[in-house]
N, C-alpha and C positions, 0 to 999 in steps of 0.2 A: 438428647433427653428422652426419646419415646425409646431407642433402643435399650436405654437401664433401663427404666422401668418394667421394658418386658422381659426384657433377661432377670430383673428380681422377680415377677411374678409365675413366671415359666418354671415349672419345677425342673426341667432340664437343665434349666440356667444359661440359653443360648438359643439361636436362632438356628433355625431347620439347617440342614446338606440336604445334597441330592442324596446321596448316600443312605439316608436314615430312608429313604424309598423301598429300597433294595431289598429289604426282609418284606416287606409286606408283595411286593410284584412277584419275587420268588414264591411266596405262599400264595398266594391267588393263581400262580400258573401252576400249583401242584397239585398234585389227586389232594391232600389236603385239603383242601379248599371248595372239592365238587358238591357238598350239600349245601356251602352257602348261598342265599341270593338273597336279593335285595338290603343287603348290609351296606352303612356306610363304615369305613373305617378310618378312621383317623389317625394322622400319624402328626402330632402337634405337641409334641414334648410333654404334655398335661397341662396346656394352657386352659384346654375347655373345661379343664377341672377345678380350675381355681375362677374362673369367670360370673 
C-alpha cells in the first residue's frame, strides 16, 4: 500500500537504485564540483518536490 502511493507521488515514479547515486558521486569527485560547499543535494526522484 505505502509502496503505490509513493511511486504515485514520486515524479520518477519508482523507488531509488544505487545506480541513480552514480552521476552525483562522479560530479562531487570532479573539478566540477570544487567551488561547491556546504550543499545538500538530493537525489530522491522529486519526491521532496511534491511533499
Amino acid at each position: 500500500m505505502f509502496d503505490e502511493w509513493l511511486r504515485k507521488r514520486t515524479p520518477a515514479g519508482r523507488w531509488g537504485k544505487l545506480q541513480d547515486l552514480h552521476g552525483v558521486a562522479v560530479f562531487l569527485a570532479s573539478g566540477a564540483s570544487d567551488f561547491i560547499n556546504g550543499q545538500t543535494i538530493y537525489v530522491d526522484g522529486g519526491i521532496l518536490s511534491v511533499i
